[in-house]
N, C-alpha and C positions, 0 to 999 in steps of 0.2 A: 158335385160338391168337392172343395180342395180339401187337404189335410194338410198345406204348405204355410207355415207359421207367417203369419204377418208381423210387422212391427211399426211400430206406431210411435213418437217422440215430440216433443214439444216445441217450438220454434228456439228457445234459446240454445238448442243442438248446432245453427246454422248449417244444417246440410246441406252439401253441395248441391244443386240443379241437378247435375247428371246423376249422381245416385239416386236421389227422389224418383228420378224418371224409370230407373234402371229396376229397381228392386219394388217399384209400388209404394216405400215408406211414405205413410202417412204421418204428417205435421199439421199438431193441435196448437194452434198460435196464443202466443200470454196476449198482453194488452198494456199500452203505455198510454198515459192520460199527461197532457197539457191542460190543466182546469179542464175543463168542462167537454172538450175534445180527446176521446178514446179513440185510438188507432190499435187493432191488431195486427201485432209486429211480422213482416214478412209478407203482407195484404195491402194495408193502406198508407204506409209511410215507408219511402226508401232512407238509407241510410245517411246520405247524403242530406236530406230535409231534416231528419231526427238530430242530427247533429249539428246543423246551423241551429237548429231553435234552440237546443240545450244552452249555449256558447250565447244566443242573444236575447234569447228570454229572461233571464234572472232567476226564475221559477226552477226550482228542481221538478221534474214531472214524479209522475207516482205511476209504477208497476202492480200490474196483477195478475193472477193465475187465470187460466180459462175456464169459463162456466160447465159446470158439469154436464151438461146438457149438450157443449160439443165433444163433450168426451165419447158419451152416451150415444152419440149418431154413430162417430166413428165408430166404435166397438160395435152397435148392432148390422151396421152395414157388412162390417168384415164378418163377424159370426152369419149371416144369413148366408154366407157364402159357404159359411163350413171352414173358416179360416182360424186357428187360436191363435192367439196375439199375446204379443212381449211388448210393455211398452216402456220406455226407458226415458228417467226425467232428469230434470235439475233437482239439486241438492232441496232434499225439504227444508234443508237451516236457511236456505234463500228464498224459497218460496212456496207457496199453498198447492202447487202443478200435482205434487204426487197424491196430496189428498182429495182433489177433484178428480183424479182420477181412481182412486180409490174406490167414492164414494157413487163414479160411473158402474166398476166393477159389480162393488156392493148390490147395484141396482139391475144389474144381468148377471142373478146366479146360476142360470145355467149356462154362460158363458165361460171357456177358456181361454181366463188371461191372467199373466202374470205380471206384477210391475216389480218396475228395477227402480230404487231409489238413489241415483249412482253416488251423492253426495260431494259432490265436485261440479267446479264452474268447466270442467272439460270433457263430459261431458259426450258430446259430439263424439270423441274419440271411439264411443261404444257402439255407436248406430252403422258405421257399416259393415265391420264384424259378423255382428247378429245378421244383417241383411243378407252376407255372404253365406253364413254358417244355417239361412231358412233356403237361401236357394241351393244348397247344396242338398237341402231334404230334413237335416240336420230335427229332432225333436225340439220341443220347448222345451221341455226340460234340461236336457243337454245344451241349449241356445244358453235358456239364463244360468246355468255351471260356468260356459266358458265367459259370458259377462262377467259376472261375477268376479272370477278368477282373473280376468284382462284389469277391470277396475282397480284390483288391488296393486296391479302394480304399473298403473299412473300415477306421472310427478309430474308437478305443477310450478312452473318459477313465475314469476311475474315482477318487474318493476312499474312503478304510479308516478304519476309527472305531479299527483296531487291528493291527497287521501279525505281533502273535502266531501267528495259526491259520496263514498262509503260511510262516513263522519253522519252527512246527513240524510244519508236512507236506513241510518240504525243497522249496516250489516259491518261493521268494523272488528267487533269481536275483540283477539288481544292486540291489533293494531291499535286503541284506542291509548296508550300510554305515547302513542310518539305525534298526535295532534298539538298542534302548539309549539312544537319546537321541529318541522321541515322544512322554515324557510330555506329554500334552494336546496334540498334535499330531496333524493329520488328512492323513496323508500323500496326495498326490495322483498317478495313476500313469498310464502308459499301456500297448498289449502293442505291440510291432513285433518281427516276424517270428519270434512266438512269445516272446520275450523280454520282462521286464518291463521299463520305463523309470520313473524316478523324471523328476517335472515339477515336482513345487512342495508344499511343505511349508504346510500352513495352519491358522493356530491354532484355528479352528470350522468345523463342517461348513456352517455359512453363506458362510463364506470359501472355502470349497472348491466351492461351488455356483457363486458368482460365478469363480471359477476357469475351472470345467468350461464357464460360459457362454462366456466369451472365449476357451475352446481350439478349441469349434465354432463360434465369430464368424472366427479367424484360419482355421481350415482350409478354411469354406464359401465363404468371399470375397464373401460376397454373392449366390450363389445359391441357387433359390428352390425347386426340386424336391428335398425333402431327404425321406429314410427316418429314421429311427431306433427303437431300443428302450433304452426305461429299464429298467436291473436293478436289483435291491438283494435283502439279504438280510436281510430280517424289518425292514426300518425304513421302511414306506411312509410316513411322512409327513417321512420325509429325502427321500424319490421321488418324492414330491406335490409338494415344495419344488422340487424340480429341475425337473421337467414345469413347473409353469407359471413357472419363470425360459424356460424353452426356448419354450414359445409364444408368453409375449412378445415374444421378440425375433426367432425365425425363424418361416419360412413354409414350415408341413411338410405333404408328400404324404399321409406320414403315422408315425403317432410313439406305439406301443405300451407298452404297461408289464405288465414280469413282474415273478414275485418269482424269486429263484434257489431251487432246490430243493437237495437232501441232497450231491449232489456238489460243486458247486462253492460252496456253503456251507459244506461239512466248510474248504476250503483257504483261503476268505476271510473268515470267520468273520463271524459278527452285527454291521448296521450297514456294511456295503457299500451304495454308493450309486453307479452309473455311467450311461452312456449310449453307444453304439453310433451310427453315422450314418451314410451315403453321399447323398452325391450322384447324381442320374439322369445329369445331363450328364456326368462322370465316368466312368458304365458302359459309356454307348453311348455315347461320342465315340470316334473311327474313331485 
């Protein structure tokens, strides 16, 4: 029997293949629905499909959390190993994921788990940490301190080529005063503490790159051990543009690029372009 923490996460993490392989994490997939047709995101629809149908359907699809019940495998699988499990979600202001799994929890009380609610679309940023900090032997308790402590200081920029898909999946939040007047506007946004925050209106997605440049110029101060992940939804070479504004001008540990997949593309539709970052000094300063 192990005593090697497991960690467990939901598909909208987009975890890399090779960490999943590397560390064992297991991914609890949500569910995006075309009427009548359910795909579990990261299973049965690539991203490429997900996103021609968005663009030619007309239909906004609708997102869901995963049924308790694969929560509930996951976690008994891993405890019969002797495994205690962290498992680390999407913001509950975006979806029901932390309370299915909750209510997995609830349903194996003599199970050793604890969930992270991380309350941010970023997420992902948390799951290989944890992964390194269980194969290192690392406690659970000690695993969710240093989550915890990592989460707090992730920043989130993002610019929207279109704030319709958020408008009509009700997750707009205070973005909701600038519907109606972005014609040709690239609105610029950030999340704190699950909340959206409106930052800066900008007439091109060039103007919003330069933007995103000088919000991670003010927040880094000039340090030099920086993390980040670039996202976007289906416009890599909005992504590419932004990546190498970010290499020119900072000096990063290191600085990934995904594309968003089915869930959190259904809410920020086609042409998201963001960027995620911490600081090392940040995590571990005492």
């Amino acid at each position: 029997m192990s005593t090697k923490v497991k960690i467990v996460t939901d598909s909208s993490a987009y975890p890399e293949p090779e960490a999943v392989a590397k560390y064992d994490i297991r991914v609890v997939p949500l569910r995006v629905a075309f009427g009548n047709e359910v795909f579990a995101e990261g299973v049965d629809i690539t991203n490429e499909e997900f996103y021609e149908r968005l663009v030619k359907d007309g239909r906004l699809p609708t997102t869901s959390q995963p049924p308790v019940a694969d929560f509930i495998k996951v976690y008994s699988e891993l405890a019969e190993q002797g495994h205690p499990i962290l498992s680390i979600h999407i913001s509950s202001k975006l979806s029901g994921t932390c309370a299915s799994a909750l209510a997995a929890k609830n349903a194996l009380p003599e199970t050793q788990i604890e969930i992270v609610d991380s309350l941010t679309i970023a997420m992902g940023m948390l799951v290989p940490p944890a992964a390194e900090a269980a194969e290192r032997g690392k406690t659970l308790s000690q695993i969710v301190a240093s989550v915890e402590k990592l989460n707090k200081c992730i920043k989130v920029v993002g610019a929207f080529d279109t704030l319709e898909y958020l408008r009509k999946g009700g997750r707009i939040g205070a973005a909701k005063a600038l519907v109606g007047t972005l014609l040709r506007i690239k609105p610029v946004l950030t999340q704190e503490a699950g909340e959206v925050k409106i930052l800066n209106k900008s007439r091109t997605m060039a103007q919003a790159i330069e933007y995103m440049s000088g919000f991670v110029e003010k927040e880094v101060k000039g340090r030099i051990s920086l993390h980040g992940y670039i996202g976007h939804s289906h416009v890599p070479h909005a992504a590419h543009a932004l990546e190498k504004k970010l290499r020119e001008n900072f000096n990063w540990a290191e600085l990934r690029f995904l594309e968003l997949g089915p869930v959190l593309g259904t809410h920020m539709g086609p042409g998201f372009v963001g960027v995620s970052f911490y600081c090392d000094e940040d995590w571990h300063s005492e």
